[in-house]
N, C-alpha and C positions, 0 to 999 in steps of 0.2 A: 735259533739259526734257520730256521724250515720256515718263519716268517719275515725274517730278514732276504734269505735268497728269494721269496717268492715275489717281495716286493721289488727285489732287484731284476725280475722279470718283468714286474709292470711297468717298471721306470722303462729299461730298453725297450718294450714293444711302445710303451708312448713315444718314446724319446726317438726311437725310428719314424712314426709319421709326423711329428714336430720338424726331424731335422728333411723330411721330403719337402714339406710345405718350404719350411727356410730358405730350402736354396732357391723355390723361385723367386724370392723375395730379393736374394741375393744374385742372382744372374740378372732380374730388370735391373736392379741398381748399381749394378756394375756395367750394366752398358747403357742405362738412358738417366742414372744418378737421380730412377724418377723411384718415389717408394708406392707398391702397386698394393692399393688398399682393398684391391674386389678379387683378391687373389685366394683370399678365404673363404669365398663363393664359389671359386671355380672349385675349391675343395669339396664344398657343397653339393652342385650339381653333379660332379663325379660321384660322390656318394649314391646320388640317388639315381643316377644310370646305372650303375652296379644291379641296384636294388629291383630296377625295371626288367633288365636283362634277365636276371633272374626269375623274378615273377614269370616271364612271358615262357622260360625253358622251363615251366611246372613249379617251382618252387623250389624250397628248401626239402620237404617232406616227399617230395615223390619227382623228380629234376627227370625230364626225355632223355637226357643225355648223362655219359659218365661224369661224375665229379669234376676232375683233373678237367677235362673239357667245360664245362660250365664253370668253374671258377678263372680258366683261361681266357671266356669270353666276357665275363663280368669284368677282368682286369682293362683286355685291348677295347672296350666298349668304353669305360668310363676315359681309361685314358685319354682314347684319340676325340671323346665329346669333348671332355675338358679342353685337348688342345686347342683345336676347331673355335671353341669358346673364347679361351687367353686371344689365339691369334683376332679373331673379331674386335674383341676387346681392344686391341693394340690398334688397328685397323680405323675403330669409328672414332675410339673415346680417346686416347692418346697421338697417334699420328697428327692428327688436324693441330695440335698444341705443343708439337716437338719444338717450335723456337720460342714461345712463351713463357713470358715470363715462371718460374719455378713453382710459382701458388696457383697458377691455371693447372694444370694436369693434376697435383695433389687433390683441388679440389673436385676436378673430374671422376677421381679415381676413389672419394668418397659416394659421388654421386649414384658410380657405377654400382659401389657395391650398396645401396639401399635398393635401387632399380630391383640386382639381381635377386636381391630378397624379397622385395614385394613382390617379382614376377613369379617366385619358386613359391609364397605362399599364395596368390591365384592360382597358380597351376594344378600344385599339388595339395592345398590346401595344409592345413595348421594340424593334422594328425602325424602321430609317431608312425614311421614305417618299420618293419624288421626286418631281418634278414633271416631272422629263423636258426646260425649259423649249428647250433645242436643238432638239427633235424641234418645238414648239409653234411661237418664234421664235425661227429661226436668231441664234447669236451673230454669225452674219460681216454682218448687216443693222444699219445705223444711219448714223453719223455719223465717217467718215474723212476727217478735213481737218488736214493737219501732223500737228502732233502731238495733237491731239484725235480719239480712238479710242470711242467710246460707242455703244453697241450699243442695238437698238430696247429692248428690254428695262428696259435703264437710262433710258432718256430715258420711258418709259411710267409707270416708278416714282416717277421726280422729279416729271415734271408732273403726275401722279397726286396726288402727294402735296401739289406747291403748289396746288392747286386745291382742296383739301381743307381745308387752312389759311388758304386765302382764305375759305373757302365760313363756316367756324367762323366767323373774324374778322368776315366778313356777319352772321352770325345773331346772334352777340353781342352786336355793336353796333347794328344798323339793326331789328332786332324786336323786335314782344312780348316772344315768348319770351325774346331774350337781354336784356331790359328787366327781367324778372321776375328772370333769372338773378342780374344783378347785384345789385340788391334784396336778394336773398334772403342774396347773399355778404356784404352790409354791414352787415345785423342782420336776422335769419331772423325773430323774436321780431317786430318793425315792419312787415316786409314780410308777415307773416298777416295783423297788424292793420289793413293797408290794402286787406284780398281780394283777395293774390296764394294761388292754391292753393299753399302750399310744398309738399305731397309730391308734385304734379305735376311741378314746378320737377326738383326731385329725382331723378324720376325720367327724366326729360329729361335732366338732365345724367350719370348713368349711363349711357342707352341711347346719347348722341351719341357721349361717350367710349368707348364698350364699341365703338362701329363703325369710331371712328379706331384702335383695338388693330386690328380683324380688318381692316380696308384693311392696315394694316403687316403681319400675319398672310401672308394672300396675297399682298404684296410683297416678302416676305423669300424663301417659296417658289421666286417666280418669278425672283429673283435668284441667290440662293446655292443653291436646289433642295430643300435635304431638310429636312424636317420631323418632330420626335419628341416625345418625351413634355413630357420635359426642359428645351426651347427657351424656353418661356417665364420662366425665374428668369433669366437671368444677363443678359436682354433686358429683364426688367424692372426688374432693379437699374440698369441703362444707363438705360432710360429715366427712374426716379425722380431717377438723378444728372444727369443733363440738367434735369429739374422745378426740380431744386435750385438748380444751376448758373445756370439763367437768370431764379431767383425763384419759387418754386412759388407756384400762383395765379394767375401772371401768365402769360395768352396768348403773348402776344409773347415772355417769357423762356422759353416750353418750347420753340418754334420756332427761337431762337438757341440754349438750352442741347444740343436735339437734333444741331443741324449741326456746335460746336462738340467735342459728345463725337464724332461722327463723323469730322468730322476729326482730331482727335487720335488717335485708335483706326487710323484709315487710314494715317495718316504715322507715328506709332510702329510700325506692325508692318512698313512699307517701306522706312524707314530705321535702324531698330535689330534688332528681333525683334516676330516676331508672340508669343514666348513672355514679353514686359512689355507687351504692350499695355492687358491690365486693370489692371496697376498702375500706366501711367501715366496712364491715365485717372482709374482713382480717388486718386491722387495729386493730379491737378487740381483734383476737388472737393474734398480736404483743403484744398489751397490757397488756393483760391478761398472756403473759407465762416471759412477765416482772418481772410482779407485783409478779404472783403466779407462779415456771415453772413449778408443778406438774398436775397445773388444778385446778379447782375448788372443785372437789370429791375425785383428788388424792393421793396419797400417795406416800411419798418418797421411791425409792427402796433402800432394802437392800442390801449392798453389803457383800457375803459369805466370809469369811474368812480361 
């Protein structure tokens, strides 16, 4: 039981930065129907601005400032780089190709993300970075009762992360903005004609997505520790197969598809090997877009007439 719940903790703390990444996967695709491949870079670079912020506030081992305050700044730092980033992104390498044909932007958006890899290892070069996150908060602080073992760290991540997803699910539904947003997902074309700014919309929905990557960016850090070039492809294939998994487009299905590949990924590498865990993951979304190809929370699209 005491390795069954612990693993049920890894699952959720993955399954929370999978289902962050997902939705932005799932808000570009819900309003530009375009799948944003360099989106597991932006996860990346977020990472490693966390990583910077901190270095430059002393480190992990001896930090100028209180905790709570330095891990506040590592959060709003990676965030709004990522966004700043997504929105660029959106800007040079997709705007220019919004009426192009469907295979223009797709392959833009592969192009974008080697760019961003090769430019993160010139930059930063091909070494592991840490976070130190022991030296920052200790592992042995949190939550020891029976067999629920969860360290401040992990419970930081999680409710970090649901609060995040609440915060989206707010602005989605109960605003303007996420008023426009929808609009613009149901017929882009109708929603100018009724003076919604669609490239503002647009750009809103990159910049919010581009921040839920860097939250997971600096959560992944401060969990697992290291950070490199590399980190963002095989993170973001996880998080597209979560998008997928729980209906891409749909809020709600990137938030189940995210916890679902997490779990799956946690219990395959603790009860069989951690050396099938990608394959039994992406076995499931074989599975699953068998069985159901819309997803889990999907919906069929309509086709206009």
């Amino acid at each position: 039981m005491d390795f069954f719940v612990q693993q049920l903790v890894n699952g959720v703390t993955l399954g929370s930065v999978y289902a962050l990444i997902a939705l932005g996967y799932s808000m570009v695709y819900g309003i530009l129907k375009l799948l944003n491949f360099a989106h597991g870079e932006v996860y990346m670079i977020g990472a490693f601005i966390g990583y910077f912020v901190l270095t430059a506030l002393g480190g992990a081992a001896d930090p100028v400032l209180p905790v709570a305050l330095v891990l506040v700044l590592m959060f709003l730092a990676g965030m709004l780089g990522a966004g700043i980033l997504g929105v660029g992104i959106e800007r040079f390498a997709y705007r220019p190709l919004r009426n192009a044909p469907r295979i223009a932007p797709l392959i833009s958006a592969i192009g974008v993300s080697f760019f961003l890899q090769a430019s993160a290892l010139l930059l930063f070069t091909a070494q592991f970075r840490t976070y130190d996150t022991p030296e920052l908060i200790p592992f042995t602080t949190g939550i020891d009762a029976g067999p629920l073992r969860i360290s401040l760290v992990r419970i930081l991540v999680i409710s970090s992360a649901i609060f995040l997803m609440i915060a989206l699910w707010y602005l989605v539904n109960r605003t303007r903005l996420g008023k426009a947003m929808r609009a613009t997902s149901y017929d882009r074309e109708a929603a100018a004609m009724m003076g919604i700014d669609v490239d503002r919309v647009i750009v809103a929905t990159f910049f919010i997505g581009s921040v839920l990557a860097g939250a997971a960016g600096v959560m992944v850090g401060l969990v697992f520790g290291r950070v490199f070039h590399f980190m963002g492809f095989v993170a973001g294939l996880k998080g597209f197969t979560a998008a997928v998994i729980g209906g891409i487009g749909s809020i709600p299905g990137a938030m189940l598809g995210g916890m679902l590949i997490g779990l799956a990924e946690a219990f395959s590498a603790g009860y069989i090997s951690s050396t099938f865990q990608n394959l039994i993951v992406f076995l499931l979304l074989i599975t699953l877009m068998i069985v159901r190809p819309t997803g889990l929370l999907g919906s069929p699209v309509l086709q206009k007439v």
